[in-house]
N, C-alpha and C positions, 0 to 999 in steps of 0.2 A: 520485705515481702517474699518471701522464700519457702518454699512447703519442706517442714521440718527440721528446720535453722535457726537459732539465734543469731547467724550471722545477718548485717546488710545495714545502711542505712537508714537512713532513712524508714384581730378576733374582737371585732366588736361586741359579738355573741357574750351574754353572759349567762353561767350555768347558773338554773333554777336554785335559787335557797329558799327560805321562807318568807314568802311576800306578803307584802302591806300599801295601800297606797297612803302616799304620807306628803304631807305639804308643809312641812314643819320649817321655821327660818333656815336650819340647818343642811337640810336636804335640798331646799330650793336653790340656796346658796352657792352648793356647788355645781348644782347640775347646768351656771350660768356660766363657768369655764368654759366655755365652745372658743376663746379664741385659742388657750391651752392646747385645742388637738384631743381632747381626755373623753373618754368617755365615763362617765361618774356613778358609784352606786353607793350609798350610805349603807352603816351597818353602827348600831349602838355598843357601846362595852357592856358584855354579860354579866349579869349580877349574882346572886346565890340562885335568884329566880328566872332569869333569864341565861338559858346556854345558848344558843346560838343566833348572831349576826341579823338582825332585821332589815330587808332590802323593798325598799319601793319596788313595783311594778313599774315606776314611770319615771326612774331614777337612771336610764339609759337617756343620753341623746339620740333626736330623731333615726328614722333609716337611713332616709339621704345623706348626713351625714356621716355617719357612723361608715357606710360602704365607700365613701368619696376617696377616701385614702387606699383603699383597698383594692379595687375594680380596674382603679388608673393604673395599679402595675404589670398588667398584659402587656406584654411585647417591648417592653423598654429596655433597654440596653445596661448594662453595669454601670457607666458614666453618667447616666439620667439618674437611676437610683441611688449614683452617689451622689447628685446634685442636693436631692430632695432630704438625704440623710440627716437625721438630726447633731447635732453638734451642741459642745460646751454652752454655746452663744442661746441656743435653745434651752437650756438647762438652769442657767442664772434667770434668764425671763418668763421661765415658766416656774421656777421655785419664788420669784420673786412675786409673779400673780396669786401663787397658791399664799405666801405669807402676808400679801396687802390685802386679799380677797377671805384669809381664813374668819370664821362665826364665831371661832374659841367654841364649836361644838364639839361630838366627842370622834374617837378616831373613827374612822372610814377608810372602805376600801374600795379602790378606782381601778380600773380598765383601758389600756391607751388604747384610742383610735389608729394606732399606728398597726399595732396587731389585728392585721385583717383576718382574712381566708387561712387556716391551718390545717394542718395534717387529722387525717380521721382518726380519732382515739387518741389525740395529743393529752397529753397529763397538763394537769394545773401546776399553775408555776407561783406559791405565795413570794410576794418581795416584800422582806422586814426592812424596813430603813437605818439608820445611823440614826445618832440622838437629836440629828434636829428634826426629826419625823416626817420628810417632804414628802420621801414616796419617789422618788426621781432618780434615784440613782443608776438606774439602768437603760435612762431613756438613750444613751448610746446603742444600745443596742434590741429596742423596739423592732425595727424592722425584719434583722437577721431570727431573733429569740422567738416573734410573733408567729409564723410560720411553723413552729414547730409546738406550743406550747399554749395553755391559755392561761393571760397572765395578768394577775391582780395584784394589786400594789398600795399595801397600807400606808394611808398619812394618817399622819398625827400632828393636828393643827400645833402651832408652837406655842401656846400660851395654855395648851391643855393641861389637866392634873391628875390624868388616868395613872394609877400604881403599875410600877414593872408588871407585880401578878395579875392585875386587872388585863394587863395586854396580854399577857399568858393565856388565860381563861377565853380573848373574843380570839386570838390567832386558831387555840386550841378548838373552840366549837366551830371557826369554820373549819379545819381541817378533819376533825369526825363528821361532821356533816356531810362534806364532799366525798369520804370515804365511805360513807354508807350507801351514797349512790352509785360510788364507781369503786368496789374495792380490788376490782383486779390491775389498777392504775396505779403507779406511785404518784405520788404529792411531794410537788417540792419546794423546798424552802430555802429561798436565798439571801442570806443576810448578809449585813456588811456593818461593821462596827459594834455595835449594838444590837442591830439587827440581829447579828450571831450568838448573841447571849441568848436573845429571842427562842432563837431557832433549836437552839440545843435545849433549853429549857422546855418547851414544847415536846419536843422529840424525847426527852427523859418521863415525862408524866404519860408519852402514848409509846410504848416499845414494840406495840402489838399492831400499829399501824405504817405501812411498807410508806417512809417517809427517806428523802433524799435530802440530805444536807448539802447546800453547796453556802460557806462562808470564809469572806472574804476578810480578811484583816480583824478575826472577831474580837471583840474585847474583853476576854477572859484574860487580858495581861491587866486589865486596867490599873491594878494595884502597883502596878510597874511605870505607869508612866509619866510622865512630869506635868499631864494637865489632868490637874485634882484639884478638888475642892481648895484645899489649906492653901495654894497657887494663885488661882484664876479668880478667887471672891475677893479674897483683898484686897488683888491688884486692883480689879473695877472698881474697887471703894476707895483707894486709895490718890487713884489718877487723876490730873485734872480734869476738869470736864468738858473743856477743849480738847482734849485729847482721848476722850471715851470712845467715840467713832470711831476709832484705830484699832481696839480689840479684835472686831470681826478680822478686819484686817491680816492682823497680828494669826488668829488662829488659822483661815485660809492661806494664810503660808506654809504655815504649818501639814498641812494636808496635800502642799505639794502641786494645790491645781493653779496658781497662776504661772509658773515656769513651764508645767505639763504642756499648756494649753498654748504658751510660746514654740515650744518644740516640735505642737501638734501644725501648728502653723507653718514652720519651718519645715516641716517634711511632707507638707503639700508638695513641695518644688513650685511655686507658685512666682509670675512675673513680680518685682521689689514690691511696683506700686499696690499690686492685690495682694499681694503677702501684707504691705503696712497696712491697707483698707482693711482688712479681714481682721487682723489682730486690733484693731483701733475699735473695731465694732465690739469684738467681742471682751476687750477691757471694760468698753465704758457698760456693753453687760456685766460683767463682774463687779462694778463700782454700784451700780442700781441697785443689785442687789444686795450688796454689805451694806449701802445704806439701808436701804428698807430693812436688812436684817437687824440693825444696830438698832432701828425702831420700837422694836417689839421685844430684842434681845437684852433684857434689862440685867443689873445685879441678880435679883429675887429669881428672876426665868430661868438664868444662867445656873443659877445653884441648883435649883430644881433637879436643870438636864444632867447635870455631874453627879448629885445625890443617886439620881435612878440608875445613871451607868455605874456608877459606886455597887450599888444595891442587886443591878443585875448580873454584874459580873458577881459577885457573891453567890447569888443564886443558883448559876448556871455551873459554875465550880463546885458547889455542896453538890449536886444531880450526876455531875458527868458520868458516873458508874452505872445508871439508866440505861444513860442513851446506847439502842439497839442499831440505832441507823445505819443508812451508807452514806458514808460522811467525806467531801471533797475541801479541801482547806487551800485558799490562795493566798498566798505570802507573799508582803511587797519585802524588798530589800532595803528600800528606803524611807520607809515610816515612822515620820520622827513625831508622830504622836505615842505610838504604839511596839514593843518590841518582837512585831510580828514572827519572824522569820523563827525566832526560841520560841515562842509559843506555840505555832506549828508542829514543831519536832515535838515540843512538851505533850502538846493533844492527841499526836499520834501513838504515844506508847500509852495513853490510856483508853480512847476509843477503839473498839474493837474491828470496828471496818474501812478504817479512816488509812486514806490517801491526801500528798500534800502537792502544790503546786506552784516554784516560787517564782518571785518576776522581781528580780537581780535591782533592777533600775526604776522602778516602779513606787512610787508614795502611797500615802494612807488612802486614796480616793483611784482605788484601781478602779471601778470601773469607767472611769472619766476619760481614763487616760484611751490617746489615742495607740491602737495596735492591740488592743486589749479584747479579744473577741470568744464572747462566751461561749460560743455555740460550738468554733472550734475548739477550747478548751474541755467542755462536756464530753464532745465526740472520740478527742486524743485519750481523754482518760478513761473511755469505756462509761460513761456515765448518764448517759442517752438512751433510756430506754421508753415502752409504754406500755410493757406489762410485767407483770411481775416479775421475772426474768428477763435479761438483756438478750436479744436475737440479733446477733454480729451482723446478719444479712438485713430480715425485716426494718430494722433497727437504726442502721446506719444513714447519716444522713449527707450526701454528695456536699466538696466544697463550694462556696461558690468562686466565680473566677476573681474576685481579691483576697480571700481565702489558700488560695491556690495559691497566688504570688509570693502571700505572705510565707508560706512553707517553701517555696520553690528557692525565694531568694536567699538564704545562709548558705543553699546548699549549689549554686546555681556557678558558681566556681569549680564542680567537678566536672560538667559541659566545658567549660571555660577551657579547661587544661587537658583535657580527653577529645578535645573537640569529635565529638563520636558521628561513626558512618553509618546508615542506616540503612539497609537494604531488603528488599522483600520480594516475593515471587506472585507474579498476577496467573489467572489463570492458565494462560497460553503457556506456564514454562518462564517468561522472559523474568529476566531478574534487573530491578528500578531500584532507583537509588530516593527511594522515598516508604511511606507506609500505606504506599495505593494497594499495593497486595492483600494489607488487612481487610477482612469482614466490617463493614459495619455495623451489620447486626447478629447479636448471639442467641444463643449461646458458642463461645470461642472458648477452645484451651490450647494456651499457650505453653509447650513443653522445652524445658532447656537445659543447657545448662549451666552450674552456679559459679560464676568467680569466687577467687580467694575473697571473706569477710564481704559476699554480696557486693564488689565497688562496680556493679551493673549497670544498680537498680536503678539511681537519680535516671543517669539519661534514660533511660528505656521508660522510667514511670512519666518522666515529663515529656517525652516526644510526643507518647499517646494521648497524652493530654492536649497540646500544644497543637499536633499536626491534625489528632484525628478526632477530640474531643472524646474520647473512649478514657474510664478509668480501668485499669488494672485491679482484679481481684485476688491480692496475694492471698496464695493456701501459706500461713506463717507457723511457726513454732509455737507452742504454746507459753515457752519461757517470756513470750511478749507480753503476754497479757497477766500473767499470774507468778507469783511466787511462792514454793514453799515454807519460806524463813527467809527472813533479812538475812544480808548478809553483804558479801563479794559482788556480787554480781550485778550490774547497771540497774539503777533506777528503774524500773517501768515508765516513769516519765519520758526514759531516753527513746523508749519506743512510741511516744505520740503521733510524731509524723507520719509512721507507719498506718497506725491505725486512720488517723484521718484521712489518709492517701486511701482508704480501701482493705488494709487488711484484715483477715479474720483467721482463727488458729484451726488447725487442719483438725477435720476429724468428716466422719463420711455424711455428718446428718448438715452441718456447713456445706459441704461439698455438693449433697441434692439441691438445698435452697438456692445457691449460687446459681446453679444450671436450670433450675425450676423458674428464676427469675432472670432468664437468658442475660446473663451477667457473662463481664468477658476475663476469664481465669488466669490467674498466674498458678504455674506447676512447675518445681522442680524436684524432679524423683530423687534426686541424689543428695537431696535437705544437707543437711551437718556435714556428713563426712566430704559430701564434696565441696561446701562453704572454708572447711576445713580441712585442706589436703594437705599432704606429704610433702615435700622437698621431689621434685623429677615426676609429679601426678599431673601438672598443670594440662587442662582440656583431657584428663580422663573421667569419663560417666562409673558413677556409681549410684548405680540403679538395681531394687531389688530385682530377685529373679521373677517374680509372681506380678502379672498386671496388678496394679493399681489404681485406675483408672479409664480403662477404654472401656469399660460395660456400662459405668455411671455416664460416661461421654454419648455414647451410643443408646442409652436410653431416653436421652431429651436429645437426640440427633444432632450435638452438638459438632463442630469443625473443629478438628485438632491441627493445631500451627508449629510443628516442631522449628527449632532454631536456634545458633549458636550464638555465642559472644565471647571475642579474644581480646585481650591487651592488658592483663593482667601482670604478663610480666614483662612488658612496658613502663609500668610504674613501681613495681617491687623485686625486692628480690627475699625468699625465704630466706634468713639464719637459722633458728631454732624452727622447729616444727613439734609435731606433738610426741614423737619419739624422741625427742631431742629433750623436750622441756622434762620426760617423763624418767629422763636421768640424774638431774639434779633433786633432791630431794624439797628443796623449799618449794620449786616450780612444781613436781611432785603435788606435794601438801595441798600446798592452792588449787591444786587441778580435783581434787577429790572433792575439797568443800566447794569449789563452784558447782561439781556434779549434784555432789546432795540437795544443793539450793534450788536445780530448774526440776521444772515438771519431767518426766519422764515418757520416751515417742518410741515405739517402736518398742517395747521391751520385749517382746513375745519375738522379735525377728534373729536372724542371725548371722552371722559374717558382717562383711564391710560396712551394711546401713545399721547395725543393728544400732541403740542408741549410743550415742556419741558421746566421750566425753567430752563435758564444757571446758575451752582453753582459748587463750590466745595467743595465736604463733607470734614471732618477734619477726620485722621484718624492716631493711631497707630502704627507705625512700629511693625510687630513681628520678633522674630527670624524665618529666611526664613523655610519655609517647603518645600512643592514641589508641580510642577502642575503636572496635568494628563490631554490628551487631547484623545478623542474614534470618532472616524467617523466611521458612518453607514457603513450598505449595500447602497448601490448605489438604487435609486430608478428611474427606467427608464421611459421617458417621448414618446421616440421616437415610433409614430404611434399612440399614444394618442390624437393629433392637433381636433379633430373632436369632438372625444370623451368630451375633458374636455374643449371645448367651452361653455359646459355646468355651468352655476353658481353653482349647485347643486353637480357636478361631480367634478370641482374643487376645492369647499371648501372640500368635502371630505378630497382628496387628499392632502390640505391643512393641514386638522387637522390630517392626516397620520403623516405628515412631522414632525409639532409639538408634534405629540406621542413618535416619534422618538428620538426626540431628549432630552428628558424628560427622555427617559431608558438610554439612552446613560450618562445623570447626574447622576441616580439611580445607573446604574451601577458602575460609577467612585465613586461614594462616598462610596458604600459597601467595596469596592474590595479596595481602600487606605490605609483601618483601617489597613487590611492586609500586610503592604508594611513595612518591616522592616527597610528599606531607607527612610522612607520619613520626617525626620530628617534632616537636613542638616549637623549633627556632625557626625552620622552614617555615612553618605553619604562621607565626607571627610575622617572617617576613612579608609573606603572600598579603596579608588583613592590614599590613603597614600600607601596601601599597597599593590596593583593592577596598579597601577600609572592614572595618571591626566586623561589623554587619555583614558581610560577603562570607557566601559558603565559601570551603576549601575545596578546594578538587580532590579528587582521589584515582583511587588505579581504575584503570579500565575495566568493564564487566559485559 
């Protein structure tokens, strides 16, 4: 989060279709899942003559219900609502109701009661299933997705005999449908296995409609993997028939969810006896329902499902030169159905908008697995929008606090070894060893300046989190979010964290809506070049000569927070820097084609900030010392808008800010010499003997 760096870290509602009221066995059928949680609405497969989805008027469950899930989640704590969360154990018993309770009518599509109350102008979210049509695969994450999204979710009873392109055709007419009502919305479509054949095949036959791919494990390798047809049919003909019931079996291993769901268990931290209860319940759910599936799962069924993925993956592969989308692909590493992670790369060098996302340890059934959270995934990869364009500000959507941990904790070791000091100035002048100084409310800009490769940001992102529930609005490089050409240069993935934390890439029309939505700012003038300083530069500002922001500060009367941060060369020590690398001709090389790769800041500037080139210095590990971090007095803008319209008046005020933040270094680097902690063997002796948890002391102030 860094302004102009690549350096750093870190709805029960259902939308109108065309109504009928309809009491047909099929319809009534479902709309009797009420213990499911589902809210239900039928839709027939579209014929030559029929194009789009027919939905009862009276195919919702009651109001009472429908709100019951929804209304209870005022004022409840994170711990409640992880109480209430659905889990694995819900998944088999409600896939198992939908497969004891299906009519063999034809597909439909459902609405969880989970998904209450959402955001104004949420886009619809279609969910394609995998081949055995339940519609269920994302009830993990009902809750968190519902909130932001309205979301329908196709079954497909398991004895049905609807054609691949049949389901093409009813996906297809509901998604022109929905587009002709909202077309400034994207539609998105998330598929997983099959699903994904689904989704890209749909997306090939509409280019002209703003649709978002998100597929999971799709199965466009299908020709690749070891459960096919000429495999799995004459095993089941061949087996005894004591031993037929194993099949299910046999293929749920396969997919990775009975060991997920042990692991999910185990990283509860949960006392032995509720860790064994818990996993006992939720086996003999998984048993219920491989039997029941083994019910209905015959030879003849079984051939069906694998013909159609046979069939679909074929068809999605002839089209993919269609597809217009913006297309996000999530790869397990371990799916030994499918050789997701090749296929991935494969789909990217043909789709033209396509971004991939892989998960290292993860089975054929990601989204089961626990840890697996779509919402931050959407958000990390910029893919969370609800208009036609993504608005990094309107757009973004706050983590919530197990969201937060979950990003906090890989990185939560740079606290650990930095144990950082936090200090801030309250009104009166006095300087606290806490972040009582800071603003609650904003608009806030925060001005500073950048350590080497941003090694700030963790604690500073997370204090403000932690201490004062405030996010940090990093102004970032654009190199984060975009690339000109593959190549050298990091992943965009590697920048996820960032984005979720808050960041958005600098530019002035960002920078209004931020302070228009009294959002609290991260600002560092000195972007790049001071992310990436010289050998003998450490805690020098490089900062253009011309404001940059006090007019835009001072027009929404926002408080400017100048402030320093040392200890940079506590933990490093330069070797090569970018003079240095700029001698060797291979380091050379490399340093030109990173440049070509990032976007381009500042080109129009000139001297020190002017754009940087892309490098990275070689440096030293030391044994950790410690950081310090000091925010000013608060420098107030509001009633100034007139005032410091002036050029003259603002550069001033400008070079106030950068004065500031200069004592603020001055200061932290006297006052450390002083810090009997600032050791890291000290610092472990102190918490040996104070224990882990126990602040450290530090120098006097």
């Amino acid at each position: 989060m860094a302004a102009a760096t690549g350096a750093g870290l870190f709805a029960a509602g259902i939308s109108p279709v065309i109504r009928r009221h309809d009491s047909s066995p099929a319809t009534t059928k479902f709309r009797s899942i009420s213990k499911s949680n589902l809210s239900v609405f039928a839709s027939v497969v579209p014929t030559e003559k029929q194009t789009a989805p027919i939905v009862p008027e009276n195919g919702v469950l009651s109001a009472a219900d429908s709100l019951s899930s929804s209304t209870r989640r005022g004022g409840e704590s994170e711990a409640e609502l992880n109480d209430r969360r659905l889990s694995l154990k819900d998944y088999f018993e409600q896939s198992l109701e939908l497969n004891s309770k299906s009519d063999g009518g034809p597909p439909r599509w459902f609405s969880p009661l989970e998904c209450g109350s959402r955001l104004k102008h949420s886009p619809l979210l279609l969910t394609l299933p995998g081949v055995d049509g339940g519609g269920l695969g994302l009830i993990l994450h009902y809750e968190r997705l519902g909130k932001f999204f309205d979301i329908w979710c196709l079954h497909i009873p398991i004895t049905d005999r609807t054609s691949f392109k049949d389901l093409v055709k009813l996906v297809e007419s509901t998604v022109r449908l929905e587009y002709s009502r909202t077309p400034n919305r994207p539609i998105y479509l998330v598929g997983e296995s099959f699903g994904g054949c689904l989704a890209l095949a749909v997306a090939a036959r509409n280019p002209d409609i703003d649709l978002v791919l998100i597929l999971a494990n799709p199965a466009t390798s299908y020709s690749k993997s070891q459960v096919q047809p000429q495999i799995l049919i004459p095993l089941s003909t061949i087996m005894p028939e004591q031993l037929l019931p194993s099949l299910p079996y046999m293929l749920s291993l396969l997919t990775g969810a009975p060991l997920k769901m042990v692991a999910s268990t185990m990283g509860k931290r949960l006392p032995l006896q509720q860790a064994i209860e818990e996993l006992s319940n939720d086996t003999t759910a998984m048993s219920s329902y491989l039997t029941g599936l083994f019910d209905v799962l015959n030879a003849e069924t079984l051939q069906w499902k694998l013909n159609m993925l046979k069939s679909a993956a074929a068809y999605a592969n002839s089209r993919l030169h269609a597809v217009k989308a913006q297309t996000l692909i999530l790869a397990s590493g371990e799916d030994q159905l499918l050789p997701s992670k090749e296929e991935a790369e494969r789909l990217r060098k043909v789709l033209p908008k396509c971004e991939i996302r892989t998960f290292d340890d993860s089975g054929h059934a990601l989204f089961l697995e626990n840890g697996i959270n779509l919402v931050s995934i959407l958000v990390g990869a910029s893919f969370y929008r609800r208009g036609t364009r993504l608005d990094y500000v309107s757009d973004y959507l706050p983590p919530s606090p197990s969201e937060f941990q979950t990003v906090y904790e890989p990185q939560r070791f740079v606290e650990a070894a930095t144990n950082p000091v936090m200090l801030s100035t309250l009104e009166s002048g006095k300087i606290v060893r806490s972040l009582a100084g800071i603003p609650s409310e904003g608009p806030v800009l925060y001005v500073g300046y950048h350590m080497m490769l941003g090694w700030e940001l963790v604690p500073l992102i997370s204090r403000f989190w932690l201490e004062r529930n405030i996010i940090l609005r990093g102004i970032a490089h654009p190199m984060m979010f975009t690339k000109l050409r593959e190549g050298q240069l990091p992943a965009l993935s590697s920048y996820d964290t960032m984005r979720i934390m808050g960041a958005v890439p600098v530019s002035a029309a960002n920078f209004y809506k931020l302070f228009s939505s009294k959002s609290h700012v991260l600002l560092y003038p000195g972007g790049m070049r001071e992310a990436l300083h010289r050998k003998g530069e450490e805690y020098k500002l490089f900062w253009p000569e011309q404001s940059e922001f006090v007019r835009m500060a001072a027009r929404f009367g926002a408080k400017i927070i100048p402030f320093g941060s040392v200890g940079e060369d506590d933990i490093g020590q330069l070797l090569l820097d970018y003079d240095d690398l700029r001698r060797i001709p291979y380091f050379k090389a490399a340093i030109e084609d990173l440049t070509d790769e990032a976007v381009k800041l500042r080109s129009d500037a000139l001297g020190e900030v002017a754009n940087q080139d892309v490098h990275l210095p070689i440096i030293l590990p030391k044994v950790p010392g410690r950081f310090y971090y000091l925010f000013g007095k608060p420098i107030e803008t509001e009633g100034r808008k007139q005032e410091l319209k002036s050029r003259e008046k603002a550069h001033e005020l400008y070079l106030e800010v950068k004065s500031e933040v200069e004592k603020c270094l001055g200061y932290l680097k006297e006052k450390r010499e002083n810090d009997p902690y600032r050791s890291i063997f000290s610092r472990l002796s102190y918490q040996a003997t104070h224990g882990f948890d126990s602040e450290v002391p530090t120098f006097d102030f």
